[in-house]
C-alpha positions as CSV (number, residue, x, y, z in Angstrom):
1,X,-116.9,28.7,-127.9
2,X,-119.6,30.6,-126.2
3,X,-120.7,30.6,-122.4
4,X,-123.8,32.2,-120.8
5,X,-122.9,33.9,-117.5
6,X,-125.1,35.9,-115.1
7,X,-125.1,39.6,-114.7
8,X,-123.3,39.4,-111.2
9,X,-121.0,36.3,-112.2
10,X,-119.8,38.6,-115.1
11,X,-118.8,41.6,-112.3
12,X,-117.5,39.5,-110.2
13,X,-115.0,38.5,-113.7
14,X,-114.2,41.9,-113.9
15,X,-113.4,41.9,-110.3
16,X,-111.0,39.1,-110.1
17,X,-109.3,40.5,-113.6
18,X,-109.0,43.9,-112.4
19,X,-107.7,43.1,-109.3
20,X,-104.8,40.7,-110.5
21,X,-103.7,43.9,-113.1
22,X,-103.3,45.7,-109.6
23,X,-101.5,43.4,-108.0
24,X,-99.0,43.0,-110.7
25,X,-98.7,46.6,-111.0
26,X,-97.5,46.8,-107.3
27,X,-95.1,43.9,-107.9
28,X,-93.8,45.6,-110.9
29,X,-92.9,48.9,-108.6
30,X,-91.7,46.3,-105.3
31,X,-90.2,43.1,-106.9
32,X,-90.4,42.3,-110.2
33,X,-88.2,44.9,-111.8
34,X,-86.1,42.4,-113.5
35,X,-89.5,41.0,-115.3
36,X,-91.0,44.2,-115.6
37,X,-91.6,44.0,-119.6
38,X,-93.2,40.3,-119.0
39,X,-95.4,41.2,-116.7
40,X,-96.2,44.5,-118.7
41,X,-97.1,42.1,-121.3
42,X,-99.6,39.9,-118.9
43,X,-101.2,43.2,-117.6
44,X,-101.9,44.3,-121.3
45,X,-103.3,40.6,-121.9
46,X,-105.5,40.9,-119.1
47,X,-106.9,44.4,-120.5
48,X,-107.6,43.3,-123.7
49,X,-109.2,40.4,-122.0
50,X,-111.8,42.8,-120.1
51,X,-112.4,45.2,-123.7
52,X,-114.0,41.9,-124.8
53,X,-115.6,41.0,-122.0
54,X,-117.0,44.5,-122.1
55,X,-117.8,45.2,-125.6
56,X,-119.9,41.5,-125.7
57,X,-121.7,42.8,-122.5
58,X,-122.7,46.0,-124.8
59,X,-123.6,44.0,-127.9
60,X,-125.9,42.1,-125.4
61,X,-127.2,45.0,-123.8
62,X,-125.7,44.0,-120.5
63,X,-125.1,47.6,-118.8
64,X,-122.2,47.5,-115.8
């Protein structure tokens, strides 16, 4: 399935994505010690989510 998204609703994507690898990260180093290779897992789920976002932003010529 393909969607078409505006320049800004794309960064704001990004935004939400980026910021939710943060907070794991600091959950990871305070709480979640016990989960840490689950969580691990989500952050590198979420980073292969924002490669694609990014390399389909290229291909489009969509510059961040």
């Amino acid at each position: 399935m393909k969607i078409t998204l505006e320049y800004n609703d794309i960064g704001k994507i990004r935004s939400l994505i980026t910021n939710r690898i943060d907070e794991l990260r600091c959950d990871i180093s305070d709480e979640m010690q016990d989960n840490e290779d689950e969580v691990r897992k989500v952050i590198r789920e979420y980073k292969t989510l924002l490669k694609k976002i990014d390399e389909q932003t290229q291909k489009v010529g969509v510059i961040k």
